[in-house]
C-alpha positions in Angstrom: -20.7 -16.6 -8.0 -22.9 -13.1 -7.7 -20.1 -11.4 -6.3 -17.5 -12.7 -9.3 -20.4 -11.6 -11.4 -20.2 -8.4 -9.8 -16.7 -7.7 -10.1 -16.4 -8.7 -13.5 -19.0 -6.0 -14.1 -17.4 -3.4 -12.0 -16.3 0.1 -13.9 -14.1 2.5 -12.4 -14.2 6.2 -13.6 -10.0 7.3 -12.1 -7.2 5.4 -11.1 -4.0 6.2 -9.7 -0.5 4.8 -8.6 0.0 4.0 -4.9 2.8 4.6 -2.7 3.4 2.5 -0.4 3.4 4.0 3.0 2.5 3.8 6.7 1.4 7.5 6.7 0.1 8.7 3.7 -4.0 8.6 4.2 -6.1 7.6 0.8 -9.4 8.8 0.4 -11.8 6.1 1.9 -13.3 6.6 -1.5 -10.9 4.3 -3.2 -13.4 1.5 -4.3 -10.5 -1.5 -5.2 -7.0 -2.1 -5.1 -4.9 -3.6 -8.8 -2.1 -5.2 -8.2 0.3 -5.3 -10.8 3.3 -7.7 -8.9 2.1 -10.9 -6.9 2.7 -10.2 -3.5 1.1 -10.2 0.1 -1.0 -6.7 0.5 -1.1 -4.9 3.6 -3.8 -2.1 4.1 -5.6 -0.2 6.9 -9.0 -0.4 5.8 -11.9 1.9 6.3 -12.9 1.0 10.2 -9.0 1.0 11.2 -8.4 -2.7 11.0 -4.4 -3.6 9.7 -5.2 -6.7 7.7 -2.5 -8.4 5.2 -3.7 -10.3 2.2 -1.6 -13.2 1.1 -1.1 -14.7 -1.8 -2.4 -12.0 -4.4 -1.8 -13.1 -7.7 -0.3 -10.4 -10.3 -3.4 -9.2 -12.0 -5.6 -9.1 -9.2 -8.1 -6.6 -8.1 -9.0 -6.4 -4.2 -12.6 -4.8 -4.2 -12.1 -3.3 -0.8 -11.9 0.4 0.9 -8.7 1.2 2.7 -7.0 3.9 3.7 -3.7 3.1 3.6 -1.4 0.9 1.9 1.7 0.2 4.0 5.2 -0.3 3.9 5.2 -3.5 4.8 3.3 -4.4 1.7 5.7 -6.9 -0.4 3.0 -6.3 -4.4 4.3 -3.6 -6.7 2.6 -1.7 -9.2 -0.7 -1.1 -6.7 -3.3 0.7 -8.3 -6.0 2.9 -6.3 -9.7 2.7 -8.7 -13.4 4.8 -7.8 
C-alpha cells in the first residue's frame, strides 16, 4: 500500500517519447516508464539485466530506471519521466 501511496504522489519535472530500440542508451536518470498502448515491456535496466514486463495495462506507469527500451517491446506510446 506505501509504495501505491508513493506513486500516486510521484511528480515528474520532463518527459519525453521513446523509441524503441536495442541500441539507443537512455539516461539512467529516467525515473518511470508511461505506457500509452497495453503491451508486454522490454527494458535493460540500470545494472544490465534484460527483463520483459507482461501484461502492462494502457495507462500504466513502470516506476523503474532503465536504460533501454528495446525492439522487442510490443506497448506503444512509451513515455521516458524524471
Amino acid at each position: 500500500m506505501a509504495n501505491q501511496d508513493m506513486q500516486e504522489r510521484q511528480t515528474y519535472t520532463s518527459a519525453f517519447a521513446i523509441t524503441k530500440s536495442d541500441a539507443t542508451v537512455l539516461p539512467p536518470t529516467w525515473g518511470g516508464l508511461f505506457v500509452g498502448g497495453a503491451g508486454a515491456v522490454t527494458v535493460t535496466t540500470l545494472d544490465g539485466e534484460v527483463v520483459t514486463f507482461t501484461g502492462v495495462l494502457a495507462g500504466q506507469i513502470l516506476p523503474i530506471v532503465v536504460t533501454k527500451v528495446m525492439a522487442a517491446t510490443v506497448a506503444t506510446n512509451i513515455v521516458g519521466m524524471r
